[in-house]
VEXDREN-2710 file (C-alpha; in Angstrom, 1 decimal):
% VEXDREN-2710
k/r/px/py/pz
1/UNK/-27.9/-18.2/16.0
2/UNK/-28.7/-15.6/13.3
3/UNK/-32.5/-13.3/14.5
4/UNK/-34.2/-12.5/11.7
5/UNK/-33.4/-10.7/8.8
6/UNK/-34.1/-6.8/9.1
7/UNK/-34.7/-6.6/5.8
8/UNK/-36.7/-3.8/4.4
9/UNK/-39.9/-4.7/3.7
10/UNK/-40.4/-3.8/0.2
11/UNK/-37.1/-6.1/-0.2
12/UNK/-39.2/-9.4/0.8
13/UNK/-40.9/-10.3/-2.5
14/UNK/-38.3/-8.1/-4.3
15/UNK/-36.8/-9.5/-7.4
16/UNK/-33.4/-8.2/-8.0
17/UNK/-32.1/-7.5/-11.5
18/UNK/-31.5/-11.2/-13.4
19/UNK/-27.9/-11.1/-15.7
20/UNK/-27.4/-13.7/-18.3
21/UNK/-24.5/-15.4/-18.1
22/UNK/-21.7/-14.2/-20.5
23/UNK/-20.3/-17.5/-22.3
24/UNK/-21.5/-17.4/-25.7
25/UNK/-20.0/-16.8/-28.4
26/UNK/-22.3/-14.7/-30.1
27/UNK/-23.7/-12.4/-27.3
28/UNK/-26.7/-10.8/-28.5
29/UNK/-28.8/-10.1/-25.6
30/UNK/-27.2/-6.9/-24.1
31/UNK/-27.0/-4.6/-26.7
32/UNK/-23.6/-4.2/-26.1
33/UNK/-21.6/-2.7/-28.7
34/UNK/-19.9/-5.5/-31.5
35/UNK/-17.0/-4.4/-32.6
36/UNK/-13.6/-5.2/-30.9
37/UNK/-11.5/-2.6/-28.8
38/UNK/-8.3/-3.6/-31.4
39/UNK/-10.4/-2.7/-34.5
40/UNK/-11.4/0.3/-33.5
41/UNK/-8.6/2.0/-32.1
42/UNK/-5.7/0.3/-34.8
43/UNK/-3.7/-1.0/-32.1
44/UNK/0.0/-1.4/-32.5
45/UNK/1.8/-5.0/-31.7
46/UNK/3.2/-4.2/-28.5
47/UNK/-0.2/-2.7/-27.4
48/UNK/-1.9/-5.9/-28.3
49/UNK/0.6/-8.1/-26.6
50/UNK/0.0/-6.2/-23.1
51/UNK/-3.4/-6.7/-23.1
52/UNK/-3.3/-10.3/-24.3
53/UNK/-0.5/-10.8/-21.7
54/UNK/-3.0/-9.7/-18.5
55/UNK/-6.2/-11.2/-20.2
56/UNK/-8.2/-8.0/-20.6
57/UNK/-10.2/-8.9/-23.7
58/UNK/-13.8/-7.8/-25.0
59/UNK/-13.9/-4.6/-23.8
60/UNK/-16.7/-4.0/-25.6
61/UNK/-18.3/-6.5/-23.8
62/UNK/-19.8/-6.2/-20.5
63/UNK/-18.2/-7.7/-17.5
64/UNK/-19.1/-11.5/-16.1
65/UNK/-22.1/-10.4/-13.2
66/UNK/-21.4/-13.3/-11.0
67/UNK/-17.8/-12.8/-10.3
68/UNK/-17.6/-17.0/-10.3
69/UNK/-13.9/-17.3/-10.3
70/UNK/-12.8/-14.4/-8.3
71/UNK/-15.5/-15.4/-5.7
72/UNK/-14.4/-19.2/-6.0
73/UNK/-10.7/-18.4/-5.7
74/UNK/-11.4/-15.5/-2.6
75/UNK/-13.7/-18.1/-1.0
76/UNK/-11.4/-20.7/-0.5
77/UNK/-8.6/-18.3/0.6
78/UNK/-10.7/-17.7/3.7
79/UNK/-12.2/-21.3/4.1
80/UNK/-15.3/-20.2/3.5
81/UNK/-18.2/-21.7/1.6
82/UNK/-20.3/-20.9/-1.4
83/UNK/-22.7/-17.6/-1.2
84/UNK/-20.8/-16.0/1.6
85/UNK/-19.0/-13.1/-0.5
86/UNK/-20.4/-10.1/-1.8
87/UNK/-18.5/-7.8/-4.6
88/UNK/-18.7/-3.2/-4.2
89/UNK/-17.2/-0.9/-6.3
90/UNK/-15.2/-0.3/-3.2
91/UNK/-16.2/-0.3/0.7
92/UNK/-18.8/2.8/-0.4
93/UNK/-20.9/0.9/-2.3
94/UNK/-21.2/-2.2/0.2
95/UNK/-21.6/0.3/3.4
96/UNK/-24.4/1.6/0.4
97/UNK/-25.9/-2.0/-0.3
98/UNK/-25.8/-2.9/4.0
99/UNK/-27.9/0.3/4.7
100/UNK/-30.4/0.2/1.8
101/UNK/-31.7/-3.3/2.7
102/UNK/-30.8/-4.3/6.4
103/UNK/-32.7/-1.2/8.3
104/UNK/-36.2/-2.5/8.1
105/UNK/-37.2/-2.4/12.0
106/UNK/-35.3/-0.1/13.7
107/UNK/-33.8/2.5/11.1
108/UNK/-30.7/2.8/13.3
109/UNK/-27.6/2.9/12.9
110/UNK/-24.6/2.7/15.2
111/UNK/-20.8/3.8/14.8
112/UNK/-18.2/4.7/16.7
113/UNK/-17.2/8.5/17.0
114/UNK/-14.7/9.8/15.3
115/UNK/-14.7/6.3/12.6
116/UNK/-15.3/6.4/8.7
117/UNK/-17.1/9.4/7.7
118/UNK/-19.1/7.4/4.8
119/UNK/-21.4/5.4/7.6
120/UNK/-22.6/8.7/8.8
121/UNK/-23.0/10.2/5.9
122/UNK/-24.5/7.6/3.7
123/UNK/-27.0/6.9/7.0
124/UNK/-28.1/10.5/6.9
125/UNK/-28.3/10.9/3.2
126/UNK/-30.7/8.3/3.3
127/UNK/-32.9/9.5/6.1
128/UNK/-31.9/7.0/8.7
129/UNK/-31.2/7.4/12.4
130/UNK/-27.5/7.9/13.2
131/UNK/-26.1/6.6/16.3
132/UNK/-22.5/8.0/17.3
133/UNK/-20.8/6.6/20.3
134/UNK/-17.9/8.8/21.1
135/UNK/-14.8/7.0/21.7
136/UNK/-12.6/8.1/24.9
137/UNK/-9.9/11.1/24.6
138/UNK/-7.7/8.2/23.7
139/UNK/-9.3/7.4/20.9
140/UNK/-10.3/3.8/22.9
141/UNK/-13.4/1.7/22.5
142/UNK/-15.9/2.5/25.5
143/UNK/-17.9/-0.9/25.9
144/UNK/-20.2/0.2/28.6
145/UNK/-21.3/2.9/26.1
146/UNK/-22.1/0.9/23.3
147/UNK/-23.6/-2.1/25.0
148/UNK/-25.6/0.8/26.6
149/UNK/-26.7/2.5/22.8
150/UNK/-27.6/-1.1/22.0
151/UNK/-29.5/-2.1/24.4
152/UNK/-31.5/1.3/24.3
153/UNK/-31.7/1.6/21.0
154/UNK/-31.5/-1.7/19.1
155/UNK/-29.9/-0.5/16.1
156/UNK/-30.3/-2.4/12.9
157/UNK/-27.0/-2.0/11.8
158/UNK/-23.7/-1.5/14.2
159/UNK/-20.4/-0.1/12.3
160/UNK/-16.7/-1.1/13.8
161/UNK/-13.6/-0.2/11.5
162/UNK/-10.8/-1.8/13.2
163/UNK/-8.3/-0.7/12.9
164/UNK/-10.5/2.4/12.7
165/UNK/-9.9/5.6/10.3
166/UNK/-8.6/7.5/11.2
167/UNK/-7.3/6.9/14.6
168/UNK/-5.2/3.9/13.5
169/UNK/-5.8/1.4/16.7
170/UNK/-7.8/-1.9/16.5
171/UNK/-10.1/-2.5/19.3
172/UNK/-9.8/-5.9/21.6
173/UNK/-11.3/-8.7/19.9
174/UNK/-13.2/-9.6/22.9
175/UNK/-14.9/-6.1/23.0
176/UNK/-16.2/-7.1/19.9
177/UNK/-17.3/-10.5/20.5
178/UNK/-19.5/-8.7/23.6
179/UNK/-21.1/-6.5/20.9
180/UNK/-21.8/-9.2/18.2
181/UNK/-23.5/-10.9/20.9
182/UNK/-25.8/-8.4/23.0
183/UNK/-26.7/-6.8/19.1
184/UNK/-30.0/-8.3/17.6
185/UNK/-29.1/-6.6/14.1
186/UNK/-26.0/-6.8/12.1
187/UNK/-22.7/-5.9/12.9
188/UNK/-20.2/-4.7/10.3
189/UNK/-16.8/-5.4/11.5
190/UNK/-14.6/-2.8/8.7
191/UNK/-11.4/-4.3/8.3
192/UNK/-10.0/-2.1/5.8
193/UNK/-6.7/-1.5/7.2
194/UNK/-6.5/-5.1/9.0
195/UNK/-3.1/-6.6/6.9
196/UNK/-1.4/-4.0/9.0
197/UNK/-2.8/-5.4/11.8
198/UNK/-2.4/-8.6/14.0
199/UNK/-5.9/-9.8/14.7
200/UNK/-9.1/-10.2/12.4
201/UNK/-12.7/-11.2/13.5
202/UNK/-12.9/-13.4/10.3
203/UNK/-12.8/-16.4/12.4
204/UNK/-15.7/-15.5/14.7
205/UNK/-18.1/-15.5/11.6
206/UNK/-19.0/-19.3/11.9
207/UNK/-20.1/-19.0/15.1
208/UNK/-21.7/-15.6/14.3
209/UNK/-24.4/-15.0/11.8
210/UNK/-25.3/-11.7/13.2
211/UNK/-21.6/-10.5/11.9
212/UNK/-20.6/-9.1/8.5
213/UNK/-16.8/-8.7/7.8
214/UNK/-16.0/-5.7/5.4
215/UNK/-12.8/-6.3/3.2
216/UNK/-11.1/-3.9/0.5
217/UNK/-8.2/-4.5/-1.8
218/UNK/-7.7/-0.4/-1.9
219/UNK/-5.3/-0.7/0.9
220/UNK/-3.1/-3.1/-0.1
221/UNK/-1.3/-1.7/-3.5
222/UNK/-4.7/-1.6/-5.8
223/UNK/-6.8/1.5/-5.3
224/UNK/-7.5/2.4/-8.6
225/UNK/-9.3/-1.0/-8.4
226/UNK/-12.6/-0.2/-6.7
227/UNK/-13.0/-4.1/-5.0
228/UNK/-14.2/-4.4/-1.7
229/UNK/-16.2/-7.3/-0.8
230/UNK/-18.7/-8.3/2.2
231/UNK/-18.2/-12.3/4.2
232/UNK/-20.8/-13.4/5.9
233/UNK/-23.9/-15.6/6.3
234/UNK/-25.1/-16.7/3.2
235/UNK/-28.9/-15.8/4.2
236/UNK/-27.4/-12.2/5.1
237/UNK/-25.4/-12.2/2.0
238/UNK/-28.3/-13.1/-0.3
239/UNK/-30.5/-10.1/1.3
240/UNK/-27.8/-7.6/0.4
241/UNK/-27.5/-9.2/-2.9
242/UNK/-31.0/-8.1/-3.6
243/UNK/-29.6/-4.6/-4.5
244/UNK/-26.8/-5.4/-6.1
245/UNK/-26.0/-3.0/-8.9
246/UNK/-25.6/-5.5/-12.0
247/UNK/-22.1/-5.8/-13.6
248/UNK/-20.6/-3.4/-11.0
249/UNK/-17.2/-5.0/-10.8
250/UNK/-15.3/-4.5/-13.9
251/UNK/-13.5/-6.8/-16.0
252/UNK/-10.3/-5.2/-15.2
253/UNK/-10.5/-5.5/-11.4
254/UNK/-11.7/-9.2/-11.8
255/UNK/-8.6/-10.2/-13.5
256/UNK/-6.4/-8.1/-11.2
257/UNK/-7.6/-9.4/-7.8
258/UNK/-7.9/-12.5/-8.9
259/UNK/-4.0/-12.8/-10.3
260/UNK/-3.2/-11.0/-6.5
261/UNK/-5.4/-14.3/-4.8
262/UNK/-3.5/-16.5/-6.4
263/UNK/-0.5/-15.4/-4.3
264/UNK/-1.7/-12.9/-1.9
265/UNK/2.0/-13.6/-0.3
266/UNK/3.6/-11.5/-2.6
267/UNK/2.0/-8.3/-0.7
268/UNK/4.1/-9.3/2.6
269/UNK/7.4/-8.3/2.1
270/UNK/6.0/-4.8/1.3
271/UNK/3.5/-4.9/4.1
272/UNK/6.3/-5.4/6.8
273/UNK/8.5/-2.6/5.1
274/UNK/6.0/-0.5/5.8
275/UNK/5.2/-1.4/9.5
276/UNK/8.6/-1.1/9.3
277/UNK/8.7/2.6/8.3
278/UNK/5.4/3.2/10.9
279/UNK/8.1/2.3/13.6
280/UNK/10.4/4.2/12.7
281/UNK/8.3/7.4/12.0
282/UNK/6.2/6.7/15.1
283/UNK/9.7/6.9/17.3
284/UNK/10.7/9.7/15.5
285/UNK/7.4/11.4/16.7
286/UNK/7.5/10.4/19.9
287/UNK/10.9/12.3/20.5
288/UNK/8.9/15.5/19.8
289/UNK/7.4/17.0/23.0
290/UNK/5.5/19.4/20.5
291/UNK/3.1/16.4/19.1
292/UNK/0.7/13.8/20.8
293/UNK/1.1/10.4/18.6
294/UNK/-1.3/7.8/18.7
295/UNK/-0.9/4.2/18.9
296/UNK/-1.4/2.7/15.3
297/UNK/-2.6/-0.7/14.2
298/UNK/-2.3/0.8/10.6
299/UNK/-0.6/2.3/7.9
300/UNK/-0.9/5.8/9.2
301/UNK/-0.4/7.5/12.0
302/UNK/-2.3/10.2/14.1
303/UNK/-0.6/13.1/15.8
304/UNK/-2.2/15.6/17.5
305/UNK/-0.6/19.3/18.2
306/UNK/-1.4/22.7/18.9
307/UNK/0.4/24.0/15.8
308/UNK/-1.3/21.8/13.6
309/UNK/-2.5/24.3/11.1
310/UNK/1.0/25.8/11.2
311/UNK/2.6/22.2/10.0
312/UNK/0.3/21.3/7.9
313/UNK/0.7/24.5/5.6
314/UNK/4.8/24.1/6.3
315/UNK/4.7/20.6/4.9
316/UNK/2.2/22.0/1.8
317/UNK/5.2/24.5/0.9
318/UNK/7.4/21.2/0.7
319/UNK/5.1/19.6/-1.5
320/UNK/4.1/17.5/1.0
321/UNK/0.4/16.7/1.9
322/UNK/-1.2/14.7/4.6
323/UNK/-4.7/14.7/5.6
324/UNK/-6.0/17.5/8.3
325/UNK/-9.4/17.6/10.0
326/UNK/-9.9/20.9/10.7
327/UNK/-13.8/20.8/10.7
328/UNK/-13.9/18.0/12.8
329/UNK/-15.0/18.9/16.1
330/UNK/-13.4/15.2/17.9
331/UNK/-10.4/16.0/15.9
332/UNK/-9.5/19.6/16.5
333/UNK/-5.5/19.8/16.0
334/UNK/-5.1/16.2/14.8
335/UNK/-3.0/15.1/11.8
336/UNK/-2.9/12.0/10.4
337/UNK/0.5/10.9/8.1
338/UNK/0.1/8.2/5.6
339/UNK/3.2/5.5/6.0
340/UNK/5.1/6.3/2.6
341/UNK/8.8/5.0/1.1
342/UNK/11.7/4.9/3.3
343/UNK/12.4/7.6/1.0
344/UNK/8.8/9.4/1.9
345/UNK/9.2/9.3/5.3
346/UNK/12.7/10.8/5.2
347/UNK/11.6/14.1/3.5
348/UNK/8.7/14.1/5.8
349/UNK/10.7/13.5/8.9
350/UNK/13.5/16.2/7.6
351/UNK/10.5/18.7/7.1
352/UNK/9.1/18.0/10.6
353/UNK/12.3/18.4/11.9
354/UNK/12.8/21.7/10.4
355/UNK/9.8/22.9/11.2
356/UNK/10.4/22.7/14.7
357/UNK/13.9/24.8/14.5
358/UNK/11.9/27.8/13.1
END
């Protein structure tokens, strides 16, 4: 069963910002700008043909607000029905979207501790309560500690990246279920990193209205994209709608993710070269009574070591970088190592290597 809404109240008679659809021929209700990309820039034959060739068109046009065919063709991928997707301009904005209209009884918000740094920082930088649950040393969920936050708190919204960021494990899918159903508000169930991974809570969303699952193409091969999108309940999915910045998914990154959802298979040979290369960097670590490594559900791996400010300017001097959290307290002497190339992981495990022989 879904409890009601928390939506803000000034969101309840709220009308959001009404875009006209965009197939006319002559568009002249957006003051958009009439002349054609080609005219204006003299392009050559063989720029022409690559644009013509991925069906990027009109760029002086603005982008189609309603998303109909990626949303149709995304949809029916996860056997889902109409009105239960939502478009960001990456995770940010939809993390953005969740907080700034599904906070109205409470004003709390849960994560876990250390997760994604954008839930606490977009709850504080809008004057809600943040809620951090620490996980254990070992980076594990700690059920009895959440359950407990909820119960004492009622949080409108709860936050779970899993696999989390930047720990790289995914939490037992019937931990989860136990949260979803003690929590009156919504749960967000991040699942950034989850092609890496062997589970996903999508499945638990027909049963769950209460549950939001947060997806992002930035992961997989298209960054430079800026697509995440929301599933859930379409009464949920309608609130956050509300908000919804108009034409905030380009028509480059419409035509791009919906070419990938036509064949999202062609992502898996790649996807397995890289859990591949986690393996064998993971074992690599692991030899090294120097480091701590962390179990990873991800592509990346945490270490943690004394020395860690020591390696991490070593592997800078090689012209290698990976990301240190040196300012986080939870995180003092922790690394964590992007999966690269089979080439990549060779000069990083080469560096390591020589590092340690100093």
């Amino acid at each position: 069963m879904l409890n009601k809404i928390r939506l803000k109240k000034s969101l309840k008679t709220f009308e959001a910002y009404s875009a006209d659809e965009t197939n006319y021929s002559f568009r002249l209700n957006a003051n958009e700008f009439p002349f054609d990309y080609d005219e204006i820039f003299n392009l050559t034959k063989k720029e022409k043909a690559f644009l013509n060739e991925i069906n990027i068109r009109n760029i002086n046009r603005y982008p189609d607000p309603f998303q109909k065919e990626l949303r149709s063709i995304i949809l029916n991928n996860y056997n889902l029905k109409k009105g239960q997707i939502l478009f960001g301009n990456g995770s940010d904005e939809l993390i953005l979207y969740i907080l700034l209209t599904l906070t109205g009884k409470t004003s709390k918000v849960l994560y876990l501790d250390p997760s994604f740094s954008m839930y606490k920082i977009l709850t504080k930088g809008l004057g809600l309560k943040g809620i951090g649950v620490p996980l254990t040393s070992e980076f594990k969920l700690n059920l009895k500690k959440v359950i407990k936050e909820i119960r004492l708190n009622d949080p409108d919204v709860i936050f779970i990246a899993s696999p989390n960021n930047p720990t790289g494990n995914s939490f037992k899918k019937e931990d989860i279920i136990k949260i979803v159903e003690c929590s009156k508000g919504i749960v967000v169930i991040d699942e950034a990193y989850s092609d890496y991974s062997s589970t996903s809570c999508i499945d638990l969303l027909r049963k769950n209205k209460n549950l939001l699952i947060m997806k992002t193409m930035s992961k997989i091969g298209f960054a430079s994209l800026r697509l995440g999108f929301l599933l859930g309940d379409r009464a949920v999915i309608s609130s956050i709608n509300k908000l919804r910045l108009p034409y905030n998914i380009s028509t480059f990154s419409q035509i791009i993710a919906y070419k990938f959802f036509q064949k999202p298979s062609v992502i898996n040979g790649y996807i397995e070269e890289i859990k591949d290369q986690r393996t064998q960097l993971y074992d690599f670590l692991k030899t090294l009574p120097e480091i701590k490594v962390f179990d990873s559900d991800s592509n990346f791996i945490l270490i943690k070591l004394k020395k860690s400010k020591e390696l991490y300017k070593f592997l800078t001097k090689k012209n290698i970088i990976i990301k240190n959290f040196f300012s986080v307290v939870r995180l003092q002497d922790c690394l964590r190592i992007t999966i690269g190339t089979s080439k990549e992981n060779k000069k990083l495990i080469s560096s390591i290597r020589h590092f340690f022989k100093k």
